[in-house]
Structures are given as C-alpha cells and as structure tokens.
C-alpha positions in Angstrom: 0.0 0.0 0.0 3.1 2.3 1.1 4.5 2.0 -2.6 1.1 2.4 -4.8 0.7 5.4 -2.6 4.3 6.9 -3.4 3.9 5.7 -7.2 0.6 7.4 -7.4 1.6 10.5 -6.1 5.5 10.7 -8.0 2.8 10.4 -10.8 0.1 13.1 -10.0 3.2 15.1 -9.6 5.3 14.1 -12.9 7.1 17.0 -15.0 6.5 16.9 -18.6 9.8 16.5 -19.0 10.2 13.2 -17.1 12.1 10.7 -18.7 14.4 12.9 -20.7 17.6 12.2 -18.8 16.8 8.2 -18.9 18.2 7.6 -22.4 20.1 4.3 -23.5 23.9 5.8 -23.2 23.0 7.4 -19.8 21.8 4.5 -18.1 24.3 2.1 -19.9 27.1 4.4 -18.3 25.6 4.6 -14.9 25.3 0.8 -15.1 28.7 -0.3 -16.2 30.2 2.2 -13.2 27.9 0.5 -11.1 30.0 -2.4 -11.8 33.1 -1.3 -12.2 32.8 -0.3 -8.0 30.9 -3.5 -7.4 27.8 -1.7 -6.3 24.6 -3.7 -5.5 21.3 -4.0 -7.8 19.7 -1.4 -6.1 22.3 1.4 -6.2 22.5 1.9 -10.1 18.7 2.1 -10.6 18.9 4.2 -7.3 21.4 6.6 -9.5 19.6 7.0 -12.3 16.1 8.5 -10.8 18.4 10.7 -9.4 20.0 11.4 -12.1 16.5 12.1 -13.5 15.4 14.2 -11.1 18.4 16.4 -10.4 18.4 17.2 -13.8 15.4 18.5 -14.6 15.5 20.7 -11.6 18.6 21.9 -12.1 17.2 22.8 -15.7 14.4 24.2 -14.6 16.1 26.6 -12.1 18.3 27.2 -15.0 16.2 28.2 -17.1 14.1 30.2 -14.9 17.2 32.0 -14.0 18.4 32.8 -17.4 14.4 33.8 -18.6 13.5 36.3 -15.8 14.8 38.4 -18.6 12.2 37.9 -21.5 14.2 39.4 -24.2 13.8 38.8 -27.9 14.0 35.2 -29.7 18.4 36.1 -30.1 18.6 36.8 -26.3 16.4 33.5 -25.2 18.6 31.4 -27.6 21.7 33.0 -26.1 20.7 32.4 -22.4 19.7 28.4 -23.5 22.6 28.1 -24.8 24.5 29.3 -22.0 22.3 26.9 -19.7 23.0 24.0 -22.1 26.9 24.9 -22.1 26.9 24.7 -17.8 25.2 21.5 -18.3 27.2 19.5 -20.4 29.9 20.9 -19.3 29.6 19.6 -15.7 27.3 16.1 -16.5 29.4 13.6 -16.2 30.5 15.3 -12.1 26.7 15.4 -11.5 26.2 12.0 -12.9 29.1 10.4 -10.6 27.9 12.3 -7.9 24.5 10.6 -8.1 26.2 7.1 -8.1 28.1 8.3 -5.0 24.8 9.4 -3.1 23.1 6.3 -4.0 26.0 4.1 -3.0 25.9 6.1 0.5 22.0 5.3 0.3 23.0 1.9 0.6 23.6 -0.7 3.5 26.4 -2.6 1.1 29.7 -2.5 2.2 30.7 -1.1 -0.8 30.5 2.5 -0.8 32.1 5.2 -3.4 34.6 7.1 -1.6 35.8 10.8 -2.6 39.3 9.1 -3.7 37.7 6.5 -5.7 35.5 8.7 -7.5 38.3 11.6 -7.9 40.4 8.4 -9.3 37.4 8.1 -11.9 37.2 11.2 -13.2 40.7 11.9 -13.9 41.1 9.1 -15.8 38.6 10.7 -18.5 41.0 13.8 -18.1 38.5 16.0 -15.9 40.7 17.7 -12.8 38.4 18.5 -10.0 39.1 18.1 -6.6 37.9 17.0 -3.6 36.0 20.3 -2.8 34.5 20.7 -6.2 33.0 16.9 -5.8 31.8 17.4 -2.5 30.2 20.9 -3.5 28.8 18.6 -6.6 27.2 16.4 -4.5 26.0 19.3 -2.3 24.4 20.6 -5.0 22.1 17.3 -5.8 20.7 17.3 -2.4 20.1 21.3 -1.9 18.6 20.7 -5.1 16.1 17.8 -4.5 15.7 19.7 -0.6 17.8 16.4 0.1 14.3 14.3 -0.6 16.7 11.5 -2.3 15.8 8.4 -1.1 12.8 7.3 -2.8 12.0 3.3 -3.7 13.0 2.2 -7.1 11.2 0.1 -9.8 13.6 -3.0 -8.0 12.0 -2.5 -5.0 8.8 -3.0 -6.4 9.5 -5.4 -8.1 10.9 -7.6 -5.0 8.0 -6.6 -2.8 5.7 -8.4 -5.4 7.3 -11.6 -5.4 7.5 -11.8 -1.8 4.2 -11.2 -2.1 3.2 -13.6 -4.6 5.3 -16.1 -2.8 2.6 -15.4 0.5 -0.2 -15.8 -1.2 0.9 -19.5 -2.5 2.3 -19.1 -6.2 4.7 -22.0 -6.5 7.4 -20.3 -8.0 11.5 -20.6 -8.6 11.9 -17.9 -6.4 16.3 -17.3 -6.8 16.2 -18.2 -10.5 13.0 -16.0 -11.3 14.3 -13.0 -8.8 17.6 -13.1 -11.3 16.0 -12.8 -14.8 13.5 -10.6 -13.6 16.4 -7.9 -12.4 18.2 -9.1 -15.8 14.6 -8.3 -17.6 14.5 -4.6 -15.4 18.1 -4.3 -16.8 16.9 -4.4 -20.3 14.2 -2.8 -19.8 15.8 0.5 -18.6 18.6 -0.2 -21.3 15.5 -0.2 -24.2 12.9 1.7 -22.7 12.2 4.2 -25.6 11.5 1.3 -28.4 9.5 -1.1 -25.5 6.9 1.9 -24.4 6.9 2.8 -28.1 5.5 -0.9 -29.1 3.2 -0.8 -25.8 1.7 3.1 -27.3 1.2 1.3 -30.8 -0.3 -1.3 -29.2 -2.6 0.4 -27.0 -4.0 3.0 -29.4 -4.0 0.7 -31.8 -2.2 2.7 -34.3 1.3 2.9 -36.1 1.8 6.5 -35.7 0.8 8.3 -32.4 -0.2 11.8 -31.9 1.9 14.4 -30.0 -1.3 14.4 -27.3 -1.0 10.5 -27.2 2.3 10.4 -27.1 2.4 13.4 -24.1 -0.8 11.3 -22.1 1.2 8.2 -22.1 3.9 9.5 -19.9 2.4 8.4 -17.0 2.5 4.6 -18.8 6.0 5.1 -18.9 6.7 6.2 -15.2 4.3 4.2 -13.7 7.1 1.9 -11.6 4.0 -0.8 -10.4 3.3 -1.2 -13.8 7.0 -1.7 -15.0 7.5 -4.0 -12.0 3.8 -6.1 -13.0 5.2 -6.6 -16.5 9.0 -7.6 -15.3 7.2 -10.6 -13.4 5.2 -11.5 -16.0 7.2 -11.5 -18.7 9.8 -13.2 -16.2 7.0 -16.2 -15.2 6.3 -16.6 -19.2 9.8 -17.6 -20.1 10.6 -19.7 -16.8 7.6 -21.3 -16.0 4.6 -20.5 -18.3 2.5 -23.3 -17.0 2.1 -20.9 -14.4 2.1 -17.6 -16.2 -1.9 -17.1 -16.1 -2.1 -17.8 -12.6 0.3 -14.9 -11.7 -0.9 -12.5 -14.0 -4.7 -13.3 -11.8 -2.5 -12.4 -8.9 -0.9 -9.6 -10.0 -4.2 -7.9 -11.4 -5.9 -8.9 -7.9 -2.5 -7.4 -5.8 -2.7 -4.6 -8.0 -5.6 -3.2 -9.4 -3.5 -3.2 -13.4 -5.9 -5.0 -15.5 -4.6 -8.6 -17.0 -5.0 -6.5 -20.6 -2.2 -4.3 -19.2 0.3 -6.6 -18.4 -0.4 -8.7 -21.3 0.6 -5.9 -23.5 3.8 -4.8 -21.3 5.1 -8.3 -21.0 4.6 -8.6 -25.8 6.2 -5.2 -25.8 9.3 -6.8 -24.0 9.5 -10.1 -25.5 9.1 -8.8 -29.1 12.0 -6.0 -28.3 14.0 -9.7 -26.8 13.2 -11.6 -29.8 13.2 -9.4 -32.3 10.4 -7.2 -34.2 10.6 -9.6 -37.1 9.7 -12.8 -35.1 5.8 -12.9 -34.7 
C-alpha cells in the first residue's frame, strides 16, 4: 500500500519533461560504473532516478534563472545556450555524484569514496578536486531539498514476489528473482523502443499523436506497472505453466488489468526476440 501510494503520487506530480535524462547511453554508463565499484542492484537504478530528477531541476532553475529576462528570440537562444553549455559541461560530475549518493543510500559494504570517485574522473581527463566533488554532491541534495531516497522500480518489483510467494504461487523464487532484475536491466537499457510498441499497441495505431504520445507519460513512469510486466514477462519464459495464474495475482494485488500486463510483457519479449519474429 506504502509504494502504490508513493507511485501514485510521483505520478500526480510528474514533470513533462520526465524521462528525458533516462536515455540508453546514460543508463548504460551509470550501469557499467555501477560495476566497475561493485555496487549492488539497487544502487544503479537508485542513480539513475536521481540522475532524473536532479536534472530536470537543475534545468528548470536554470532556465528560470536565465528567462527572468524575456528578451527577444536572439537573447532566449543566447541564455539556452548558456544553460545548455553549464550542463554538459559539468554532466558527467553530477552524474558520478549521483552514483556516490546512491552508493551512501546503501547498507552494502561497498561505498564510493571521494578518492575513488576523484580516481574516476581523472582518468577521463576531468581535474576537479575533492572540494569541487563534494560541493557537486552538495548541489544534488540542496537541489532535491535532500528528498533523495525514494523506492525504485527493484523495490517494487521484489516486494511483489514476496508477495506472490505469500499468497501460495509456487514459484522458482532465486532463478525467477535473477531474470526478472536481468529483464529490469533491459528494460531500462531499451525503454524508448518497449513503451513505443506498448503506445502502438494500446492505441491501436502505427503513428501516435503528439497528445498521445504526451498522455502516455504516465504509462511510462508508472514503476508498479514496470514492475507487474518484469514478473510477468519473467513467469512466461521460466515457468509458463504458471504464467496465467500470476498475471490473476498480480491484477488482484494490483488493481492493473490482465490487458495491461499482457501488452507490457509482448512489448518486452518482441523488443527480446526481435520485431521480425511474430
């Protein structure tokens, strides 16, 4: 109940811009450091909401900052791309700054120190120091009013199974627990073309509308619903004997129709297999 409440209201409160700072080479980079420090599941998908969030903050003050002036269409192009300069030009220290904060967030041992990530980013040629990364990370939590430990689509995800273990679903647990966080993996790693088969899908048309495409960002922040079709499409490739009992479950768990995660768990398995295989 806790988490449909928090995912219903991230959602009442969603910023049109949501989702723009989740792109494939983003997340494959906070992933792959993630690794390279030995961090645990929850830390890397931890990093990039924050990631998210920060960033279209930090945007939004920038902008508002740089447009109190409302000058002509030369001056408003000017003062983006100032804003767009200060943001690429400092990325990459924001982004490992959110992998620190979300290793700190975390009760594994392993935790990103200052030295390590200092270490990091000098090896990509960047020379900050220790002041400038700890006035970086600063800056995400002033930004977000230090409201940076929110759940994460794993958590979800987790809390289901141990919930659809409860209720008496007969399940691999260890083996299904993996390929579901491989599936959440892949589905953060591919999330524009999945939720663009699951929009075609749903309207029922090859070539959305900008207001389709702008109502179905809720589709594609809803974290219950990412975590209903993870399972699903999990159950239907280890043990699809038992795939329509656990979609019953999930819809009754829930409240997302069996419709719903039908569609979610296609969208996934065609991106898996291929939009040529039927």
């Amino acid at each position: 109940i806790h988490l449909a409440t928090e995912n219903e209201q991230y959602l009442s409160e969603l910023p049109e811009q949501a989702g723009c700072f989740k792109e494939t080479r983003i997340v494959e980079f906070i992933f792959l450091l993630s690794e390279k420090w030995h961090l645990d599941q929850s830390t890397r998908y931890q990093a990039v909401e924050l990631l998210e969030r920060f960033m279209i903050k930090q945007v939004e003050q920038m902008c508002d900052n740089s447009g109190n002036a409302k000058g002509r269409d030369q001056g408003q192009r000017s003062s983006w791309s100032s804003v767009r300069d200060q943001i690429t030009n400092t990325f990459v220290l924001r982004l490992v700054s959110c992998v620190q904060l979300a290793s700190k967030l975390s009760l594994h041992y392993s935790r990103v120190t200052s030295d390590t990530a200092l270490k990091f980013l000098q090896s990509l040629k960047y020379s900050y120091t220790k002041q400038e990364l700890l006035e970086s990370e600063l800056a995400v939590l002033n930004t977000l009013h230090f409201h940076i430990n929110v759940s994460t689509p794993l958590a979800y995800v987790e809390l289901l199974l141990e919930v659809l273990g409860y209720n008496g679903c007969l399940l691999p647990a260890k083996p299904l627990h993996q390929l579901c966080v491989q599936l959440l993996d892949f589905c953060y790693l591919t999330r524009e073309t999945i939720y663009d088969t699951l929009l075609k899908i749903t309207i029922e048309n090859s070539t959305p509308s900008k207001l389709q495409i702008a109502k179905f960002l809720t589709v594609k922040e809803d974290f219950m619903l990412l975590a209903v079709g993870v399972i699903s499409t999990g159950v239907f490739i280890l043990s699809p004997d038992h795939w329509e009992q656990v979609v019953e479950h999930l819809n009754c768990i829930t409240g997302i129709t069996p419709q719903s995660i039908l569609e979610f768990s296609y969208a996934v398995l065609r991106r898996i297999l291929g939009s040529a295989t039927p």
